[in-house]
N, C-alpha and C positions, 0 to 999 in steps of 0.2 A: 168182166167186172169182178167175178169173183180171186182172178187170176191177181189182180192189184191188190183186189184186198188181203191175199196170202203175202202175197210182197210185203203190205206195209206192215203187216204184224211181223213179218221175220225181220224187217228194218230198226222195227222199235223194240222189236225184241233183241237187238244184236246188244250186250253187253257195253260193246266199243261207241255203240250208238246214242246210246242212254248217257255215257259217261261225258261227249262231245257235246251234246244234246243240254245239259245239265250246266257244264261250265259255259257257253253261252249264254243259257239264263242266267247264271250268276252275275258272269260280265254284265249282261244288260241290266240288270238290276244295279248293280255297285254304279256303270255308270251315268242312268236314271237317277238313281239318289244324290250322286256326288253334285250331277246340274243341277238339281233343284235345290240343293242345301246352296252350293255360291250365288246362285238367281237370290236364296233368299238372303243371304248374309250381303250382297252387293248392293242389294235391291233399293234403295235410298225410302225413306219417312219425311214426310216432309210436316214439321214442329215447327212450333213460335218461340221465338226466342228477344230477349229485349233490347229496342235499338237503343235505348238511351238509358244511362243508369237509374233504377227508379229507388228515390230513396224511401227510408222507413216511414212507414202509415201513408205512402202514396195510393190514392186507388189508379186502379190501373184502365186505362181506354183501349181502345182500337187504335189511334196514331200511337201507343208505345210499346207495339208489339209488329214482329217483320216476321218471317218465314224463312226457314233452311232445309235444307237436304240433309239426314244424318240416318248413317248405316244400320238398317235394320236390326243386324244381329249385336249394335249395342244398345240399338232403342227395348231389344226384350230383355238386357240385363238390368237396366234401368229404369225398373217400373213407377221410383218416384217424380218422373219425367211428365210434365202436362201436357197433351199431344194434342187441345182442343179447345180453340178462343174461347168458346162462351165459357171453359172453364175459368177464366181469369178476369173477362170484360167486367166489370164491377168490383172486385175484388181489391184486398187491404194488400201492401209489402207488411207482413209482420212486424209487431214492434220492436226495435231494437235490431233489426234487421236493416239489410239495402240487396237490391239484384242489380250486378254490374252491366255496365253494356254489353251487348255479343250473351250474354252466358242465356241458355236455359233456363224455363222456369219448372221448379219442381215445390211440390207438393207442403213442403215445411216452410215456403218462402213465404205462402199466401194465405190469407184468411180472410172471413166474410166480416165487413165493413162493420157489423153489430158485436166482435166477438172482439173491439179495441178495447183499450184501456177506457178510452173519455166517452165510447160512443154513450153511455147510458147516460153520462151528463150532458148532452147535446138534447137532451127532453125536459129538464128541467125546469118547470115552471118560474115566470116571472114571482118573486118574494119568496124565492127559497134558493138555498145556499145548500152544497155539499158537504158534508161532515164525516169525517174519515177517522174511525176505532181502531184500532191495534188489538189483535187479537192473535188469540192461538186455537190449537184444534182443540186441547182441551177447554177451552171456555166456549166456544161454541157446539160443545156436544158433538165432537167429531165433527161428520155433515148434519146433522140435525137442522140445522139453519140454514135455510136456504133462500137463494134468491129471490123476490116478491115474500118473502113469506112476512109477518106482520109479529112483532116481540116487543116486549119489554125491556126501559134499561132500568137496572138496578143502580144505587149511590152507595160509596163504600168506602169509608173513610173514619176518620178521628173528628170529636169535637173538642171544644178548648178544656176541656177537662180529662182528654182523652179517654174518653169512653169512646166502645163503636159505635156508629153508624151504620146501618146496613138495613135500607128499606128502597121501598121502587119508587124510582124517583119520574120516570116518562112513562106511558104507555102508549101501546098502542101503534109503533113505529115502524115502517116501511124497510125490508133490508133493501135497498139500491142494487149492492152489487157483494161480491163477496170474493176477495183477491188474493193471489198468492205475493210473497217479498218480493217481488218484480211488478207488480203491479199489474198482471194478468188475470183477468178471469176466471175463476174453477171454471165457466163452463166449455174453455179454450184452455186445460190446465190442469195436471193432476197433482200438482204440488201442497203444500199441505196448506192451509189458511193463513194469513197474517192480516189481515186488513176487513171489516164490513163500512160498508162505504150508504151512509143517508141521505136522502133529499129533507133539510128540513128549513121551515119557517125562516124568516132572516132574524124574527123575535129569539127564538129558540136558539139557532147555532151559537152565539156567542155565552148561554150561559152555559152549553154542552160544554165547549172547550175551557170556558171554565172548573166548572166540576171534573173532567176529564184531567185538569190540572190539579186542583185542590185535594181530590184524592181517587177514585176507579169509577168508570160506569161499566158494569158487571152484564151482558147482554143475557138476555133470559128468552128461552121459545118458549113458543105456548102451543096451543092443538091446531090442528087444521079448520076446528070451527071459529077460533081466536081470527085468521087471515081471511075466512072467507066471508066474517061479519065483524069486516075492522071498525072500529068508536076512530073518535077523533082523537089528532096526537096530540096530547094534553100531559103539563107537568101535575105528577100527581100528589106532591111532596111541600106544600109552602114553608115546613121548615126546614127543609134540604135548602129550598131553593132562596129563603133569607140567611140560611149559611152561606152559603157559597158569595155571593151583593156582599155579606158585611166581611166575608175574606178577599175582597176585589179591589183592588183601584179605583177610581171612577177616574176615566182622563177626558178633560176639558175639550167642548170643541174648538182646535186651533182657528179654524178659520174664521169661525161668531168671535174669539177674541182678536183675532189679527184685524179683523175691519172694524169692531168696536176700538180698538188701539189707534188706527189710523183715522177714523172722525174723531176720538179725544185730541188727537195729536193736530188736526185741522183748528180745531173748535180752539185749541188754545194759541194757535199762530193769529 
């Protein structure tokens, strides 16, 4: 016993031995690594991809979505690549977007069905109308104004003598939604503001877009205890708001005259 073990320390001790010894494990390692690196680069993923072109603000099902094979070592260069149905089953094709047949779905194509342009209108109560501001970021206090949050609009204009006008003319108003020039969401959106978007009364909307014609409604926040004990949306102004009726048209209902026209037109055959 002990005779081997003098042996194998003068073996491993041999210089020539160690050197031999050494480049084998190298070899084995180089080619241990080299098969596991093409195993993983050949290795196939198997990802969903769409069998039929889906176009913009399609949600997406289970029938329009198939399954492929695609090579490992591009699926980890392409991390914005969706590798998982339920990531998509219910989901929006972004607005202004479409995913071609055959292509991959990746991460910028898709959004959650609440973060559309119209979904916030899709709850709006019967006898109320959408009413859409044009704004900038400076008039709504950067983000100061935020979505749900409850403000004031100001009226801002000339009267026939031209003097200003400038007092609150609504209170108490719901923002709906709050959009960038594309018609996006802030909360799907980091572009700057163009748009706050209202649910209001069907009484109400038409003298807003009046006023909004005649001369500014000015949006105004108010504190977090203003939205979390909102009053009613009420115009707070009756001389704003007999300005505005006596700078209006009043246009005739066509159709009470068109059938009053058509019984005079009987009555006298």
């Amino acid at each position: 016993m002990n005779s081997f073990v003098t042996k194998l320390k003068r073996f491993i001790g041999n210089k020539n031995t160690v050197t031999i010894l050494c480049v084998v494990a190298g070899l084995a390692v180089l080619i241990v690594g080299y098969n596991w690196r093409v195993s993983e680069a050949i290795n196939p993923t198997l990802v969903p991809y769409a069998k039929v072109t889906l176009e913009s603000r399609h949600i997406i099902t289970d029938d329009d979505i198939g399954y492929m094979n695609v090579n490992s070592d591009v699926m980890r260069k392409a991390d914005n690549v969706i590798r998982n149905r339920n990531d998509l089953i219910g989901k929006e094709v972004t607005y202004g977007n479409s995913i071609p047949a055959g292509s991959l779905f990746y991460t910028e194509d898709i959004t959650r069905k609440e973060l559309s342009p119209d979904y916030v209108l899709s709850d709006i109560q019967d006898g109320f109308t959408a009413f859409s501001l044009s704004v900038d970021e400076n008039a709504i206090y950067g983000n100061y104004v935020k979505i749900g949050s409850y403000i004031d609009l100001y009226f801002e204009g000339k009267d026939d003598y031209n003097q200003i006008i400038y007092t609150n003319f609504v209170k108490s108003i719901q923002v709906l939604d709050v959009r960038d020039s594309k018609g996006v969401s802030l909360n799907n959106s980091t572009n700057a503001p163009a748009e706050l978007l209202f649910a209001v009364p069907d009484s109400l909307y038409s003298l807003l877009v009046k006023a909004d014609e005649i001369g500014n409604l000015v949006p105004v926040p108010r504190n977090a205890s203003y939205t979390a004990n909102p009053g009613e949306t009420e115009v707070t102004s009756s001389y704003v708001e007999s300005f505005i009726e006596s700078h209006s048209a009043v246009i005739p209902d066509e159709n009470y005259t068109s059938s009053n026209n058509n019984q005079n037109n009987n009555e006298d055959e």
